[in-house]
N, C-alpha and C positions, 0 to 999 in steps of 0.2 A: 731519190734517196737510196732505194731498191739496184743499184743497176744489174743486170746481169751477168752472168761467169764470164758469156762470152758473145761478144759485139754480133756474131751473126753462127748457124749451127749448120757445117756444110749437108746435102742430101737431105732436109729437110722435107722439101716438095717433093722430090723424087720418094722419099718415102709416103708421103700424105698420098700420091697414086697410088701407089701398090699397095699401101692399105684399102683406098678405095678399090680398086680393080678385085682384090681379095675379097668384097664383102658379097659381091654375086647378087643372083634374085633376093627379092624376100622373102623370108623363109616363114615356116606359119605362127612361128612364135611371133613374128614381129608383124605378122599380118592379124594376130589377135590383140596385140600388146596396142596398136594403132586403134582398132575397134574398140577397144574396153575404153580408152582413154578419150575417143572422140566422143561415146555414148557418157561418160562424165560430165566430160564438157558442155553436151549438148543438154543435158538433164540441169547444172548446175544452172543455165543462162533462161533455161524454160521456165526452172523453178521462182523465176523471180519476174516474168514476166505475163504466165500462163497462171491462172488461180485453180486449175485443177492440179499442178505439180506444186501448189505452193504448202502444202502440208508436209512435204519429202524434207527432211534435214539435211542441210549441207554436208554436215560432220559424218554423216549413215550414210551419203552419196559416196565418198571420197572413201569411206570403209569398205563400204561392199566393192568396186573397184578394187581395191587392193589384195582382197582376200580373192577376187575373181583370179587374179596373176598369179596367186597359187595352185588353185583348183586348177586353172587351166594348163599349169604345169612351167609359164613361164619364168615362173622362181620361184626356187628352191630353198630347205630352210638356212642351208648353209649362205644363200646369198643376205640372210640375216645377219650372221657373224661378221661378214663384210661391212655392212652400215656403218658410216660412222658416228655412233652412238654419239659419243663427246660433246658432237656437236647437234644432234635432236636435245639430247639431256640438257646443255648449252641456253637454248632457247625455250625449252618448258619451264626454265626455273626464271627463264626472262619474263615469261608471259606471268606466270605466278606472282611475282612480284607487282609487275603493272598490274596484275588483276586483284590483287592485295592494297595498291594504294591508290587504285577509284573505288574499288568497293568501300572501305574505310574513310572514305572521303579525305583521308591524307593530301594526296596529288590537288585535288579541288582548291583547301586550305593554300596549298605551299600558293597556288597561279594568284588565289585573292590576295595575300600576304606581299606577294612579289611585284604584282600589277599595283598594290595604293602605295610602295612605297615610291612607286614616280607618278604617281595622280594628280599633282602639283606641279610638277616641273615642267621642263621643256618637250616640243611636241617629240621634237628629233630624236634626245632621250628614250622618252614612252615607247616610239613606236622600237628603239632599238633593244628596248629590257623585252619587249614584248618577243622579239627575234631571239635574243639568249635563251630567255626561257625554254622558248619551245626549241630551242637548240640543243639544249640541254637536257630537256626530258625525255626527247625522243631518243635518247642511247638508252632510255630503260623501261621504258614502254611506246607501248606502237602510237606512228605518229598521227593517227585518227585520233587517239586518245587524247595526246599532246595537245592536237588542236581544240577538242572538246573543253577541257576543262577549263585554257588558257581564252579562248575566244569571246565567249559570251562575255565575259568581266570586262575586257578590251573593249568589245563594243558599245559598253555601253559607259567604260569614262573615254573613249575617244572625241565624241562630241565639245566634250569642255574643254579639249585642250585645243581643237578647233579642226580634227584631221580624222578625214575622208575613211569612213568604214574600210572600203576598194582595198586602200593602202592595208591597213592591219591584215585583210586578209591574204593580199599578195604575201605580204613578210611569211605570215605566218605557213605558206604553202610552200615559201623558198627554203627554210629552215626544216621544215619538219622531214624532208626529203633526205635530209644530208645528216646523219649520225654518223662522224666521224672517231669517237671516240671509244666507242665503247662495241665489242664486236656483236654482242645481243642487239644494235641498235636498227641492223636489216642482214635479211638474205645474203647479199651480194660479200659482208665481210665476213662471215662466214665461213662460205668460199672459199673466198680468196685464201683464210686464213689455214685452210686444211690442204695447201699444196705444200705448209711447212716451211715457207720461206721467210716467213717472218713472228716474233713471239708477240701476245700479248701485249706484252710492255711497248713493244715497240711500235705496236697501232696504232696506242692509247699515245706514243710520244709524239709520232708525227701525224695524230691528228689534231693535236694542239694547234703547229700552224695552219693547218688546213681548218680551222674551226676559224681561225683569225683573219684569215682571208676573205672565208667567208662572208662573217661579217664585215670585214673591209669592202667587199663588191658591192655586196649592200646595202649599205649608207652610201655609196655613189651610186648608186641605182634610186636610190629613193631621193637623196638631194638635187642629181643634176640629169641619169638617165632617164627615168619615168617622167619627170615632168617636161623634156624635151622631146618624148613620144606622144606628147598630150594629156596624162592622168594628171589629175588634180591631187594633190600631195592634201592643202589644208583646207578646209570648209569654212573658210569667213574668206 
């Protein structure tokens, strides 16, 4: 829908070298900037495996880091002014939100409310409302969440409608991936969104068909793909 100004951009490569050949040794900014960032790394994955780092908080790990990059002088406060705010600010007021309707048990309500209104119906239905939903919700909170609240209730009317736990949770993993509409709904749009090439509106317009597709793949994944891979679709 996007296409480009121009089919191909001559000197491209030729530049992409001589930037490279420009950047020389490592310099000690970037030989500390590599150390702070692997000692993170290596702290965050200990912390969850080692029980003498598991008292350390994620949130203090990822801080002290960052304040180390000033101390050590590799940014400056002016490379503050550079951040683009918009879009940190963008995403706190996303998390706020998700973090305002599981605490309130809002989000809980909507997945019970929305799961029994196809409790009775058809299984192919069920498992597809159960795919919107968390298609849907993950543009506005994170899709761990999406899954949490939506899952457990699925699991447990899936039985009577006679279909394979397996399946709800496949659905549920394929959707919650993919927030198309909404640019709080992952990192990646974001992104994309701060190179300026395209507005808001026009995310949210053409991720409608791309929501539709979506789901279009999967209901033939789950009618005709998965179960000529082998998974069992219903449980009678």
């Amino acid at each position: 829908f996007f296409k480009p100004e121009k089919k191909e951009i001559p000197g491209l490569r030729e530049k992409a070298k001589a930037l490279n050949a420009q950047l020389g040794p490592m310099s000690r900014r970037e030989i500390l900037a590599t150390i702070i960032v692997t000692a993170c790394v290596l702290t965050l994955s200990l912390s969850s495996v080692i029980p003498a780092f598991q008292f350390l908080d994620k949130t203090a790990i990822i801080l002290t880091s960052t304040i180390l990059f000033f101390v050590t002088g590799i940014l400056k406060v002016h490379d503050l002014e550079e951040m683009p705010w918009n879009i940190i600010l963008l995403f706190a007021g996303a998390m706020s939100i998700g973090f305002c309707l599981w605490e309130t048990g809002a989000a809980n309500w909507l997945a019970i409310k929305w799961l029994m209104i196809f409790h009775g119906g058809n299984w192919f239905v069920f498992i597809m409302s159960i795919a919107f939903f968390i298609m849907v919700m993950t543009n506005f909170i994170m899709n761990v969440a999406a899954i949490a609240i939506s899952l457990p209730v699925a699991l447990v009317i899936a039985p009577y409608l006679g279909v394979h736990p397996e399946v709800i949770l496949f659905v549920s993993l394929a959707t919650a991936g993919m927030p198309f509409l909404l640019l709080v709904g992952a990192a990646p749009n974001a992104i994309a969104y701060e190179s300026k090439q395209f507005s808001t509106g026009e995310f949210f317009l053409y991720g409608i068909p791309a929501s539709i597709i979506l789901m279009l793949v999967l209901g033939v994944a789950v009618l005709f793909l998965w179960p000529l891979m082998g998974m069992s679709i219903r449980a009678i």
